[in-house]
C-alpha positions in Angstrom: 15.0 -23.4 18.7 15.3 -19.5 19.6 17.5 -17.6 19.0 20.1 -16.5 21.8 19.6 -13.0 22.5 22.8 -11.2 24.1 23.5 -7.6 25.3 26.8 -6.2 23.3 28.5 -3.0 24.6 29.9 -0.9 21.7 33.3 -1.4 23.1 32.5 -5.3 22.0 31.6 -6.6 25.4 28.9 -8.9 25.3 26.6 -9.7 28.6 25.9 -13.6 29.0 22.6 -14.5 30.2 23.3 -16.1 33.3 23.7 -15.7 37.3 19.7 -15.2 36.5 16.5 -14.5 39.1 14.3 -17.6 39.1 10.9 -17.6 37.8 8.4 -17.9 41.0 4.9 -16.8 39.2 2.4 -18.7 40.3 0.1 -19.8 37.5 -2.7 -22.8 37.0 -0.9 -24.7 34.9 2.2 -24.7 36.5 0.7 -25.9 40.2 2.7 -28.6 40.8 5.6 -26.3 40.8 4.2 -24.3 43.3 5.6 -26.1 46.1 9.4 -25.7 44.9 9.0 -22.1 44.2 7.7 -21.5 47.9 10.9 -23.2 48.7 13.2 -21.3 46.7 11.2 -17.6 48.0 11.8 -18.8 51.6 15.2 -21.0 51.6 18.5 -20.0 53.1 20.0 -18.9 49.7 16.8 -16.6 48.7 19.1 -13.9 48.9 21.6 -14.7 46.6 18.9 -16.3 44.3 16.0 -13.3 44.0 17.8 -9.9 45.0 17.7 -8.1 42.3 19.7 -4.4 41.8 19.9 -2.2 38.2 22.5 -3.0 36.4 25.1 -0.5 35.5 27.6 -0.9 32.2 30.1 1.1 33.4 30.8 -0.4 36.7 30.3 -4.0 35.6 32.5 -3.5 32.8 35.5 -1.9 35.2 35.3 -5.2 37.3 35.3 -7.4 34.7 38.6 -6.1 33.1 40.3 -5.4 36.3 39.3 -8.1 38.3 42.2 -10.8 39.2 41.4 -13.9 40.8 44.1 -15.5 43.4 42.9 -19.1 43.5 46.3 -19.4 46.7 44.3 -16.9 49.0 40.8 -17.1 47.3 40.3 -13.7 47.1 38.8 -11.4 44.0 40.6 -7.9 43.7 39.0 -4.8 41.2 38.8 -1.6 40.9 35.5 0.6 41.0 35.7 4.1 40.2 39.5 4.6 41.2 39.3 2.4 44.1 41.1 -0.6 44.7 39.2 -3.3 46.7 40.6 -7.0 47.4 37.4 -9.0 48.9 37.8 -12.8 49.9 34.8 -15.7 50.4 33.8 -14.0 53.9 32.8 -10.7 51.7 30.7 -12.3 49.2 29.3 -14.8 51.6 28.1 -10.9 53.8 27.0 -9.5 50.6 25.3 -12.5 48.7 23.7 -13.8 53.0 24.8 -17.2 51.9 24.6 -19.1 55.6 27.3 -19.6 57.9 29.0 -23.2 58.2 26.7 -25.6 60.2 29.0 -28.8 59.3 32.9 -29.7 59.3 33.6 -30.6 55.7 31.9 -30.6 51.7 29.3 -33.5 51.4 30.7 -36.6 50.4 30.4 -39.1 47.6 28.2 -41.2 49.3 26.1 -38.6 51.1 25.9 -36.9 47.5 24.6 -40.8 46.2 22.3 -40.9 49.1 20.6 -37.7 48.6 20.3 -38.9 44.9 18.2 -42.0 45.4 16.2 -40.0 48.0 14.4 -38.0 45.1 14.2 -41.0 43.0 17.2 -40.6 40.7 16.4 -42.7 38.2 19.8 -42.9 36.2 23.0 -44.6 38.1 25.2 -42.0 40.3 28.3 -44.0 38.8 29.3 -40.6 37.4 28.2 -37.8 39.6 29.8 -35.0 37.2 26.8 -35.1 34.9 24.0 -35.5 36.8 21.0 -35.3 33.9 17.6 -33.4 35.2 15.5 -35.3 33.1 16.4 -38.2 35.3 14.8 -36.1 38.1 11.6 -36.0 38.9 9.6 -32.8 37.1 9.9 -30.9 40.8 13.2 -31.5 40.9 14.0 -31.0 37.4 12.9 -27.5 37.8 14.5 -26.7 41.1 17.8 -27.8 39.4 17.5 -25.5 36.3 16.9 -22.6 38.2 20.0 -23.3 40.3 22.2 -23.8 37.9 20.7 -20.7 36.3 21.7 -18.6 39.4 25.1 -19.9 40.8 26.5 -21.7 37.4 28.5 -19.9 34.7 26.7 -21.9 32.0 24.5 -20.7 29.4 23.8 -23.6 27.5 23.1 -27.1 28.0 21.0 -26.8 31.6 20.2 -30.3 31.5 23.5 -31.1 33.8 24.9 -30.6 36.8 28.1 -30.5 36.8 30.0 -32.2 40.1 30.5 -28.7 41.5 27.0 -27.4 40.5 25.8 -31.0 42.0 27.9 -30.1 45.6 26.4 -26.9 46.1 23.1 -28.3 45.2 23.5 -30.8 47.9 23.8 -28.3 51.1 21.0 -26.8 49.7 18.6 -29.7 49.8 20.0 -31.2 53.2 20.5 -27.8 55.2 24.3 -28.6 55.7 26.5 -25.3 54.7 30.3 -25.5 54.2 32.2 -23.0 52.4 29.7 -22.1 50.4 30.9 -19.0 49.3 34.2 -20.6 48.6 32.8 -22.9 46.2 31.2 -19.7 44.7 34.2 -17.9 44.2 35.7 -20.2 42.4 33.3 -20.7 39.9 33.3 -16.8 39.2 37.4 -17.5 39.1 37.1 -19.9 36.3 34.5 -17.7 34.3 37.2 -15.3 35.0 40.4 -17.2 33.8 43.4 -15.1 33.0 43.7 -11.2 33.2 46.0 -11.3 30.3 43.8 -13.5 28.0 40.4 -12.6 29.4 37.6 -12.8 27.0 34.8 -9.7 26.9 32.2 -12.3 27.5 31.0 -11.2 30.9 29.8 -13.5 33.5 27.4 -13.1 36.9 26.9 -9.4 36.5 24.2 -9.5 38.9 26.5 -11.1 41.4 29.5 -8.4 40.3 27.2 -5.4 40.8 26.0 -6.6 44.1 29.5 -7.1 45.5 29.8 -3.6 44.8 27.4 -1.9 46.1 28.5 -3.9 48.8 31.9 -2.7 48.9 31.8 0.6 48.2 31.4 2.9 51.1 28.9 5.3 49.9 26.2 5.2 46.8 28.0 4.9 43.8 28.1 7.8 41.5 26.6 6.9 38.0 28.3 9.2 35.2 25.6 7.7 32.7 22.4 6.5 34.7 21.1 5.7 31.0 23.5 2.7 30.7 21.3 0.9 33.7 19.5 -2.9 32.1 17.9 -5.4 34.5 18.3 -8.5 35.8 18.1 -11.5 33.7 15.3 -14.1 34.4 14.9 -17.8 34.4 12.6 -18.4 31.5 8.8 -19.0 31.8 8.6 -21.2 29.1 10.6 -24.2 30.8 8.1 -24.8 33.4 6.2 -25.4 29.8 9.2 -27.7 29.0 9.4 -30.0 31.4 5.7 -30.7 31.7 5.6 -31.2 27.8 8.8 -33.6 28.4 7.1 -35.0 31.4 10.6 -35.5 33.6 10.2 -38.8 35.6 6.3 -37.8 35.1 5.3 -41.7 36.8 8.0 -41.3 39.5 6.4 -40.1 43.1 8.0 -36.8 44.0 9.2 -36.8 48.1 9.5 -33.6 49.4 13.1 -33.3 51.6 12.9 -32.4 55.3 14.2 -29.5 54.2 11.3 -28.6 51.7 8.8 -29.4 54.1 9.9 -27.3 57.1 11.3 -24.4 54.6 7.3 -24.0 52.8 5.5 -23.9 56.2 7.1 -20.4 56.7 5.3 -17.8 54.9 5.9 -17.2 51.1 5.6 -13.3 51.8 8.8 -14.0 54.1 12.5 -14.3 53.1 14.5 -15.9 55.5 18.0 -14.5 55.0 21.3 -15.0 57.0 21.9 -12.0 59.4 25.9 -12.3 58.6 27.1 -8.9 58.9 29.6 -7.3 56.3 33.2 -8.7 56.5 36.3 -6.9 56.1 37.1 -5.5 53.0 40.4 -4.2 52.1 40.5 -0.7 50.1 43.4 0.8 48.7 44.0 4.0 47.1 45.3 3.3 43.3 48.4 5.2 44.0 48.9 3.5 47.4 51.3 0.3 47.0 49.4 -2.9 47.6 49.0 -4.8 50.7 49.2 -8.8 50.5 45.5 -9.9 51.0 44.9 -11.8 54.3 41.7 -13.9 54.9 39.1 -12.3 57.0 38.1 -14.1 60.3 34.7 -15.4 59.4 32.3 -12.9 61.5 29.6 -14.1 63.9 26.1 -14.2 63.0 24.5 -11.6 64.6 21.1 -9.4 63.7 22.8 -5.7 63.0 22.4 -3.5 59.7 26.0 -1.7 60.3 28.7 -2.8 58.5 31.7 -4.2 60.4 33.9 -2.9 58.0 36.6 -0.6 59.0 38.7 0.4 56.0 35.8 0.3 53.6 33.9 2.6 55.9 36.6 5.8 55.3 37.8 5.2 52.2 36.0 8.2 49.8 34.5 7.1 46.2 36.4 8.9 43.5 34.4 9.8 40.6 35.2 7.8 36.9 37.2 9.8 34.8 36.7 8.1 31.8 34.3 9.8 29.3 31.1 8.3 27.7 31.6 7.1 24.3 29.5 4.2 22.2 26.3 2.7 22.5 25.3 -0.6 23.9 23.4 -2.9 21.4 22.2 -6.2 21.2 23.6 -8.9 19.0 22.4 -12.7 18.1 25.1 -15.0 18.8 23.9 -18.1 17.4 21.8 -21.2 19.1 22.3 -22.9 22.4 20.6 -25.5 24.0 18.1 -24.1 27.1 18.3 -20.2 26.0 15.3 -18.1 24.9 13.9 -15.1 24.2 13.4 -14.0 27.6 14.5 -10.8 28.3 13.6 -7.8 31.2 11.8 -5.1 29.8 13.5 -1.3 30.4 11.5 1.7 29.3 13.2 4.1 26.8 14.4 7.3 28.1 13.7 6.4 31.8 16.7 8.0 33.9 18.0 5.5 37.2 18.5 6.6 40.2 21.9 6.4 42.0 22.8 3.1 43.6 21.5 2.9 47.3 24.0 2.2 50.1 25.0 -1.4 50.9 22.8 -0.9 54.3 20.0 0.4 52.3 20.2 -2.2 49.1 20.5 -5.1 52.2 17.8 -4.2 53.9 15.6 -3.5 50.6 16.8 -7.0 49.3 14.5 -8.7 52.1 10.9 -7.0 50.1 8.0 -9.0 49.9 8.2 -11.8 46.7 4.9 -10.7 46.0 5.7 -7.7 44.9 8.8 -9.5 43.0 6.7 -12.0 41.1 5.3 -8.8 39.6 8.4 -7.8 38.2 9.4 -11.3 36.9 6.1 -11.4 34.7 7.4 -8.5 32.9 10.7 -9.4 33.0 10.2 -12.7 30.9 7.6 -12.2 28.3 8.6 -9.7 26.2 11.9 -8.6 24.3 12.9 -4.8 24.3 13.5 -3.0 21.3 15.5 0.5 22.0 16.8 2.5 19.2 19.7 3.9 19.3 21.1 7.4 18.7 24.4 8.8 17.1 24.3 12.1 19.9 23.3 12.1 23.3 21.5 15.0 22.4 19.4 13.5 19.3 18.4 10.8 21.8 17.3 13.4 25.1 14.6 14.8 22.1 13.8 11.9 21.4 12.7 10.7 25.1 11.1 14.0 25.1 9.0 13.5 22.5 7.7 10.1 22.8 5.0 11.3 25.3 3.7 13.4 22.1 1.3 11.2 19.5 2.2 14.1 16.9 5.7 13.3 17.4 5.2 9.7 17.3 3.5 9.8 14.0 5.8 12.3 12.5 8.6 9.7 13.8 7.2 6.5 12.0 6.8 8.7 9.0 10.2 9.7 9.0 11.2 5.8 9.4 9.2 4.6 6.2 10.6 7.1 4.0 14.1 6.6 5.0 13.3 2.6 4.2 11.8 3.2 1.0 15.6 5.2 0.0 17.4 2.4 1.9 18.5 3.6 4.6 20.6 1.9 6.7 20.9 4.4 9.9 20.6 4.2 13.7 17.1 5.3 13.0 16.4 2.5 10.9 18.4 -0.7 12.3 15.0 -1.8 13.8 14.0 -3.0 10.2 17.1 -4.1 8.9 17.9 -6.4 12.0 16.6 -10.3 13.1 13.6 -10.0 15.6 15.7 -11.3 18.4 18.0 -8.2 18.2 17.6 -5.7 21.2 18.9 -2.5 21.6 20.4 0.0 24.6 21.2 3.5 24.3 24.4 3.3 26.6 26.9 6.0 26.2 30.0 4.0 27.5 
């Protein structure tokens, strides 16, 4: 078993690999996949599942620590860069385009059973909590992975769904939304759990930084661009897995309704809700706070202009806080499901500042061709980044990597300093497991 690979912030907060982007490349091997992964490009929650935006430390860490969770009003309220926002279901649903209801209440036992012994469950449904994927047939066995991948807070043991996981699962595979984005929120509340107590294990980062670049008003302002990692990715290899395993191999896999009407749409397509933005309530930090009230659910309607009124005036107000640290990677031990399946980031390549809501919404519609691209890099190969004790040290050093003198006169520096034992920034590389990764991240 592999190693789990995690990103750890020098201030000790540590980036678990889940709320990932599933793995859609089409490959020989892997064809009798290929009807699932048309699916997933082309479903209702394609959105949610493939958008995929840089990440940024500082922002995602300022959530994380001042995000509270009221589980009475459902609502999430944070802070990003001095600004106070308090977002409900309604916003995430606009900023994740999860569809709007189409039924009057959460699928029941029975319709949960049903769907089931449609796909030829082959375990009893006595105890729907722990539904087991290797009772599912290999299709559906890798459909459920990848969602639990995206919308669970797991990262370990992937061979269950959970009775939640198993709900929202449900109104994917028979087209029949209700309070989707509720259910959402409160698994992001539980990863959450109390302000006061709250571990620095972060959870859905992807999710966090899409809320806000949703939220925020204008482009956010990136004090250090160099802090920017991407997206984690289902892993390649359990497409591998489950064929080796052979999942319900001799059962007959039956394509849903659903399935069947969702893969005659072009793969090249996402179909997306056209939900617009919700209101968002924005406070000033010095401004007492107002009692959250739940947005009226907005109606669907094709329109890339925000309905939101507050969030539309309120200014961004730059971070104060300085850059201090560096962002490394440490091995936390082994877990069932995790491997060495990392995005690749190039050293020394500057990001860009976050795009506007409008602009990241209408970018997060691209052609999955072009994203399957990016998801073959993106879980191969580990990346190794050395860090620097000076921001300064490290700008000469992304400088010089385009020279081969200054490579060679590098790697010769490196082998001397081994031979004395050195045990520097400059020579962690050697001294560190294989699975260790490294960010220079100034925060």
């Amino acid at each position: 078993m592999a190693p789990i690979v995690k990103l750890m912030s020098a201030g000790g907060f540590i980036y678990e690999k889940n709320n990932s982007i599933p793995f859609v490349v089409k490959e020989g091997p892997n064809s009798i996949f290929f009807k699932m992964m048309d699916f997933m490009k082309n479903c209702k929650l394609s959105y949610a599942m493939f958008h995929s935006t840089p990440l940024y430390n500082e922002i995602i860490k300022e959530i994380w620590t001042s995000c509270e969770y009221s589980g009475t009003n459902c609502t999430l309220q944070f802070t990003i860069q001095g600004k106070k926002y308090i977002v409900n279901s309604d916003v995430l649903q606009a900023c994740l385009h999860i569809p709007e209801n189409n039924c009057d209440a959460l699928p029941t036992i029975t319709e949960m059973v049903n769907l089931l012994n449609s796909i030829n469950y082959s375990l009893p449904t006595d105890n729907l909590g722990r539904i087991i994927r290797r009772s599912l047939v290999r299709e559906y066995s890798y459909l459920a992975d990848a969602f639990i991948k995206v919308f669970s807070g797991k990262i370990s043991n992937f061979d269950a769904l959970t009775n939640s996981m198993l709900i929202l699962f449900t109104m994917l595979l028979t087209d029949r939304y209700y309070n989707f984005s509720t259910q959402l929120m409160y698994e992001i509340g539980a990863k959450l759990g109390d302000k006061a107590n709250r571990k620095k294990n972060i959870y859905y980062a992807r999710f966090l930084m899409m809320l806000a670049n949703h939220v925020s008003p204008t482009p956010l302002v990136i004090s250090n661009p160099v802090s920017k990692f991407e997206c984690f990715v289902q892993e390649k290899r359990v497409l591998t897995d489950i064929l080796r395993l052979n999942h319900n191999g001799e059962v007959p896999v039956v394509y849903l309704p659903v399935i069947e009407v969702t893969t005659a749409i072009p793969s090249s397509i996402i179909v997306t809700s056209t939900i617009s933005p919700s209101t968002v309530v924005v406070e000033s930090v010095v401004v007492t706070q107002q009692a959250p009230t739940p947005a009226t659910r907005p109606k669907s309607k094709k329109s890339s202009k925000p309905t939101s009124g507050a969030s539309q005036k309120a200014p961004v107000v730059k971070s104060t806080t300085q850059p201090k640290g560096s962002v490394v990677g440490a091995v936390r031990g082994e877990g069932r499901g995790e491997h060495k399946r990392n995005p690749k980031d190039k050293e020394g390549q500057m990001s860009e500042i976050q795009p506007s809501p409008i602009v990241s919404s209408q970018q997060g519609t691209m052609s999955n061709m072009d994203l399957n691209t990016s998801l073959i890099a993106s879980s191969q190969k580990d990346v190794i980044i050395e860090t620097s004790s000076s921001p300064r040290a490290h700008s000469k050093r992304v400088r010089d990597t385009s020279s081969p003198q200054s490579t060679f006169s590098q790697y010769q520096r490196r082998v001397k300093q081994k031979s004395k034992g050195s045990q520097g920034a400059h020579t962690l590389k050697a001294t560190l497991p294989v699975s260790q990764i490294q960010f220079d991240m100034w925060t």
